[in-house]
C-alpha positions as CSV (number, residue, x, y, z in Angstrom):
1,X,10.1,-236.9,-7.8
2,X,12.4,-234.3,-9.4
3,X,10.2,-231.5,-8.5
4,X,10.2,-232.6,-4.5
5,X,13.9,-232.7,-4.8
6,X,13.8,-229.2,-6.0
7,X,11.5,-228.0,-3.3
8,X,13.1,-229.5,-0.9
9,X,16.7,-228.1,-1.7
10,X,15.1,-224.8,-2.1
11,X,13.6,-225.1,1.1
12,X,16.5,-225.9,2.5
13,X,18.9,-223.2,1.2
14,X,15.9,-220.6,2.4
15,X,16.2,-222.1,5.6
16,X,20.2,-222.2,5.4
17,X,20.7,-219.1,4.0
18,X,18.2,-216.9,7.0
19,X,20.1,-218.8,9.7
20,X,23.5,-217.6,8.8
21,X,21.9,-213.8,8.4
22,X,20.0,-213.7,11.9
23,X,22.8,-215.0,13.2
24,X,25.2,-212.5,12.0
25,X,22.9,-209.6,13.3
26,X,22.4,-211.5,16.3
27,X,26.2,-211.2,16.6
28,X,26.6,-207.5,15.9
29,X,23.5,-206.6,18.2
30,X,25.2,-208.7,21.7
31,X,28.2,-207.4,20.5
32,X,27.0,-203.8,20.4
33,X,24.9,-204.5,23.8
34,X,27.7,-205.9,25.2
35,X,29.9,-202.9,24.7
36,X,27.2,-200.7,25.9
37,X,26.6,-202.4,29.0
38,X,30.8,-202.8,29.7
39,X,31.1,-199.3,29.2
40,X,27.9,-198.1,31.6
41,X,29.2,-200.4,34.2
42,X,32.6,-198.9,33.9
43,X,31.3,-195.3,34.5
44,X,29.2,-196.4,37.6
45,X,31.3,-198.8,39.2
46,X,33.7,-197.2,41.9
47,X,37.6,-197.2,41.7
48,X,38.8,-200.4,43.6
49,X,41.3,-200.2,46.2
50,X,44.3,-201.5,46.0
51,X,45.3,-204.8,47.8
52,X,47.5,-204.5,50.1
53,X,49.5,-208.3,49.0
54,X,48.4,-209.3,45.1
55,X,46.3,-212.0,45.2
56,X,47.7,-215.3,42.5
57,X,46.6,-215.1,39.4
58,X,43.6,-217.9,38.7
59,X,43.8,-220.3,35.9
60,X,42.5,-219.3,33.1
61,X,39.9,-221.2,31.5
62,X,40.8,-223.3,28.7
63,X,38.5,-221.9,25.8
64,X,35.6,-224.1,24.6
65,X,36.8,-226.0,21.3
66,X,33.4,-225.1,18.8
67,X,31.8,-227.5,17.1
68,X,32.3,-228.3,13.0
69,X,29.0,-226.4,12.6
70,X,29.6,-223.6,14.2
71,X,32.8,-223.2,12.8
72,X,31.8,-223.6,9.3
73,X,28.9,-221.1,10.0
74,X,31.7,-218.8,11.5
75,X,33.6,-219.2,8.7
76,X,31.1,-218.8,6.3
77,X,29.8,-215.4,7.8
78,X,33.2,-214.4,8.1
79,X,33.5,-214.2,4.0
80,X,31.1,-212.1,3.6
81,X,27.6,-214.4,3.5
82,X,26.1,-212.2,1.0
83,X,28.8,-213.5,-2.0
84,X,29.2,-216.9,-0.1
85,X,25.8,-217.4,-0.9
86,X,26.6,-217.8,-4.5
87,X,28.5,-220.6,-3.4
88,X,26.3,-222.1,-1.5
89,X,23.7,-222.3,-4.2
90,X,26.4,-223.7,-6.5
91,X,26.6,-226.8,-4.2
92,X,22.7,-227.4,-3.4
93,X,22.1,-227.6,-7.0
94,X,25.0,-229.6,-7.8
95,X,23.9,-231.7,-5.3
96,X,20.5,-232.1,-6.4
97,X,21.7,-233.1,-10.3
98,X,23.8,-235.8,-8.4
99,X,21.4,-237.2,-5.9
100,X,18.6,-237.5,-8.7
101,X,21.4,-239.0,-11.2
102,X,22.1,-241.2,-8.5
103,X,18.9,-242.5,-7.4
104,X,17.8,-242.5,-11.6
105,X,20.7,-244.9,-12.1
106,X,19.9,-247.3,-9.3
107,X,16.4,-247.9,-10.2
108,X,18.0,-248.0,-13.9
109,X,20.3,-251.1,-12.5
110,X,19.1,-254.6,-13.5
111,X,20.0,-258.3,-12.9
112,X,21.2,-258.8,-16.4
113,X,21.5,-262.8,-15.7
114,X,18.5,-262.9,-14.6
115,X,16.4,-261.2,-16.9
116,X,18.4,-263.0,-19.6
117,X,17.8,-266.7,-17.7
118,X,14.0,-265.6,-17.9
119,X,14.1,-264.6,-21.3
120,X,16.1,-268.0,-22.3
121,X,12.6,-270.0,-20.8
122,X,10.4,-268.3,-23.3
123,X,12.4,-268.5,-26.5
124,X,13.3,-272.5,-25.8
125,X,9.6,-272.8,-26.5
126,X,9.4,-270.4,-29.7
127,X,7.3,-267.9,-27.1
128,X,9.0,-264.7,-28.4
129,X,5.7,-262.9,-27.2
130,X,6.4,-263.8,-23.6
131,X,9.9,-262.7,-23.9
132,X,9.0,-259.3,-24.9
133,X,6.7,-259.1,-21.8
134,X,9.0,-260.2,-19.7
135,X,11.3,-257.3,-20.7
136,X,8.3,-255.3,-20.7
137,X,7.8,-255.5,-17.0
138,X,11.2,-255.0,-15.9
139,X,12.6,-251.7,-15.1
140,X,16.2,-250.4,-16.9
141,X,17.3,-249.4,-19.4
142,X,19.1,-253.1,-20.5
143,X,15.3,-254.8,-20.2
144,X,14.5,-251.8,-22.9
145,X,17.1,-252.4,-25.1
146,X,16.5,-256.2,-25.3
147,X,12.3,-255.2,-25.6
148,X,13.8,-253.5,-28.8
149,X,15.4,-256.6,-30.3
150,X,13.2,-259.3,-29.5
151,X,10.4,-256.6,-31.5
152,X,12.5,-256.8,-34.6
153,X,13.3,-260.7,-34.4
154,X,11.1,-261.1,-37.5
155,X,13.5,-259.1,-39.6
156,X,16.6,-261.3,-38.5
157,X,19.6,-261.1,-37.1
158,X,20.9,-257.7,-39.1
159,X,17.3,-256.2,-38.0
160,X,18.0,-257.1,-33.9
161,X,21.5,-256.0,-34.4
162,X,20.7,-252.5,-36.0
163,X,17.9,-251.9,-33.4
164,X,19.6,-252.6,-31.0
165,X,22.4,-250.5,-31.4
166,X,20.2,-247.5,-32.3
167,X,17.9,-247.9,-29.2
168,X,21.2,-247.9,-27.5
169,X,22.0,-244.3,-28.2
170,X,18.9,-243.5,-26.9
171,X,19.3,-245.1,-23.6
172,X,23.1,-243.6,-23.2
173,X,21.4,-240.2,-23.5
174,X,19.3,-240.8,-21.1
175,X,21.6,-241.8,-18.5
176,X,24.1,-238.9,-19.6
177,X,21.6,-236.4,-18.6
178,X,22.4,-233.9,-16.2
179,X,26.2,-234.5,-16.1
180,X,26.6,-230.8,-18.1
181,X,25.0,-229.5,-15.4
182,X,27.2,-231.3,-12.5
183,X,29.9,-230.1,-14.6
184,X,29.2,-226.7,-14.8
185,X,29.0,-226.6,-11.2
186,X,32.2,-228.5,-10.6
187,X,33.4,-225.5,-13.3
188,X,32.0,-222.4,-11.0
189,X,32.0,-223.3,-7.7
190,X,36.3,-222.7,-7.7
191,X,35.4,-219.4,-9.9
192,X,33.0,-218.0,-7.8
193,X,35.6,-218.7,-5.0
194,X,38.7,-217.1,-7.2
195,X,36.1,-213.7,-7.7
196,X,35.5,-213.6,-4.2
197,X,39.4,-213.8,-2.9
198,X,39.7,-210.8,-5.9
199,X,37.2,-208.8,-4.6
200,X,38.6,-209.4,-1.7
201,X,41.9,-208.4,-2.0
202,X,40.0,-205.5,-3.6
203,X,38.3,-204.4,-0.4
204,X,41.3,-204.9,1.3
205,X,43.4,-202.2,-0.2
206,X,41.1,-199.8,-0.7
207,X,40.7,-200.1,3.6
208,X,44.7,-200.0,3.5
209,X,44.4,-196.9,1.3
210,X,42.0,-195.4,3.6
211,X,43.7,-195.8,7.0
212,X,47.0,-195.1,5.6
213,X,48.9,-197.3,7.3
214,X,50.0,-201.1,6.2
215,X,49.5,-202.4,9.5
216,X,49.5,-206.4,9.6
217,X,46.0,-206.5,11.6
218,X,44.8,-204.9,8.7
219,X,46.6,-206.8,5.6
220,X,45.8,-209.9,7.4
221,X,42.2,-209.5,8.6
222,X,41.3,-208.5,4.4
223,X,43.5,-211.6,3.1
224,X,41.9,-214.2,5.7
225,X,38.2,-212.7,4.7
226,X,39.3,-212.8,0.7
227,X,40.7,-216.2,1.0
228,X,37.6,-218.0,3.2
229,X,36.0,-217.7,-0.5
230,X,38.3,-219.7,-2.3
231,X,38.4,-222.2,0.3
232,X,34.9,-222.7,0.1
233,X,34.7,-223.1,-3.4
234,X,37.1,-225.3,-3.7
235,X,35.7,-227.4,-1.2
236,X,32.4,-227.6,-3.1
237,X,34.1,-228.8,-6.2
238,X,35.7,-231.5,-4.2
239,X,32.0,-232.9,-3.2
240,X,30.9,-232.5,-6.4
241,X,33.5,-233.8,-8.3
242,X,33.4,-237.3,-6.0
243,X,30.0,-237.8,-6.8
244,X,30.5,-237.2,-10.4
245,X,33.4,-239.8,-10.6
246,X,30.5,-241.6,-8.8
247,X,27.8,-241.6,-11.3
248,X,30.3,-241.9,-14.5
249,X,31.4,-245.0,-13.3
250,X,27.4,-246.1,-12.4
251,X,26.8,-245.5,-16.1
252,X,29.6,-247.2,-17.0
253,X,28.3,-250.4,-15.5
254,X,25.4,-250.3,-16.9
255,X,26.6,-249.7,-20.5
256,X,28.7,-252.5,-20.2
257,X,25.7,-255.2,-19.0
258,X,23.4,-253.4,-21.9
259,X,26.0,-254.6,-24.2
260,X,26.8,-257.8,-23.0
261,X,23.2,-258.3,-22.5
262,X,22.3,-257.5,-26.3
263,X,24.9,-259.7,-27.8
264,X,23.6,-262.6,-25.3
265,X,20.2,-261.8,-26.7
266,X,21.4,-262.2,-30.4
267,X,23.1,-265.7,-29.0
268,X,20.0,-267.1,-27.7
269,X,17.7,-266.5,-30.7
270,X,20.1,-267.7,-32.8
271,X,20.8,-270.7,-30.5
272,X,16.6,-271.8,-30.2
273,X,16.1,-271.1,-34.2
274,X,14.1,-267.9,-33.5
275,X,15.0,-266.5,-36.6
276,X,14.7,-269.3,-38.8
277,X,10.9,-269.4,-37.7
């Protein structure tokens, strides 16, 4: 499963990625035929004559509002694509640590009532076999931790206890991986954006220091570019950070119904003598 995700996101930032830079050459080669062609037609066409009463001026066409995609592609190619990649990576991979913590932790979720109403059936009849295939079969990490404590029955209620805590660790490991690596990610993507606006700004001056003139068309075209950056990494952090929020308080859940679960567990052996047989 995780190595689909992986293709998949891969696949998709190839994909991603070779659209933006075919369509920034695309770009720059209709903008250089376009200037070709204005300028040939310029030299052939013949001087007009003047009208003798000026025509009214038409309406000018209200411009075409662009779409969110195309502005964001705009936007993105505008900061320089080849460092906005960076950015871009940042977020697909972030993105597939939280999408395969998410769907982890759903599968993980269990019907703690349930599985504890089930368990309940066997032990009123002393079948503490039954009980452990019962948790056996179930999916989740709270089904595991009670597997764990119904195994150690034999050794009382100090055994179930201590197994069960210890098998706990375990399971909050496994449902705390890959959060360093959303982290990270939530940690870069606004860095990667801060080196961009530097370099930037960098950029910018030295073209200031090369026309010799601090026009504002200048200053203002190198800080939009140089800020587009930051923007963008900010924005990725944002994503990121909701879904982490998201899967912290998933694995919140579930450590809570694990615990409540385990000391329910304790309370029905000791309720239908398991330990006293």
């Amino acid at each position: 499963m995780r190595k689909l995700i992986a293709l998949l996101l891969v696949l998709g930032l190839a994909v991603f990625t070779g659209n933006f830079v075919y369509a920034q050459e695309g770009s720059e080669a209709q903008t250089e035929t376009t200037t070709d062609t204005a300028a040939a037609a310029e030299e052939a066409a013949p001087a007009p004559e003047e009208p003798a009463e000026a025509a009214p001026a038409a309406e000018e066409p209200a411009p075409a509002q662009e779409g969110g995609y195309q502005l964001l592609k705009k936007y993105f190619i505008d900061g320089d694509w080849r460092f906005m990649s960076f950015v871009l990576i940042a977020l697909i991979l972030g993105l597939a640590f939280c999408i395969e913590r998410i769907i982890t932790l759903n599968i993980a979720t269990t019907n703690t009532d349930k599985l504890l109403a089930r368990v309940d059936e066997h032990l009123k009849s002393g079948d503490v076999q039954g009980a452990m295939e019962v948790c056996k079969s179930t999916q989740g990490p709270t089904a595991s931790i009670l597997f764990e404590g119904l195994k150690n029955a034999e050794g009382g209620p100090e055994s179930v206890e201590k197994a069960i805590v210890s098998y706990g660790s375990v399971q909050m490991g496994l449902l705390e991986r890959g959060l360093v690596w959303i982290s990270l990610f939530i940690a870069i993507a606004p860095m990667l954006g801060f080196l961009g606006t530097v370099i930037g700004m960098i950029q910018a001056f030295d073209r200031i220091e090369a026309v010799g003139d601090l026009s504002p068309s200048v200053v203002a075209g190198g800080i939009k570019v140089a800020l587009l950056t930051t923007v963008f990494g900010l924005v990725v952090a944002i994503i990121l950070q909701i879904f982490y929020n998201y899967i912290v308080s998933k694995i919140d859940g579930i450590v809570n119904k694990m615990e409540d679960a385990s000391i329910a567990l304790v309370d029905l052996m000791v309720a239908n003598n398991i330990f006293k047989k």
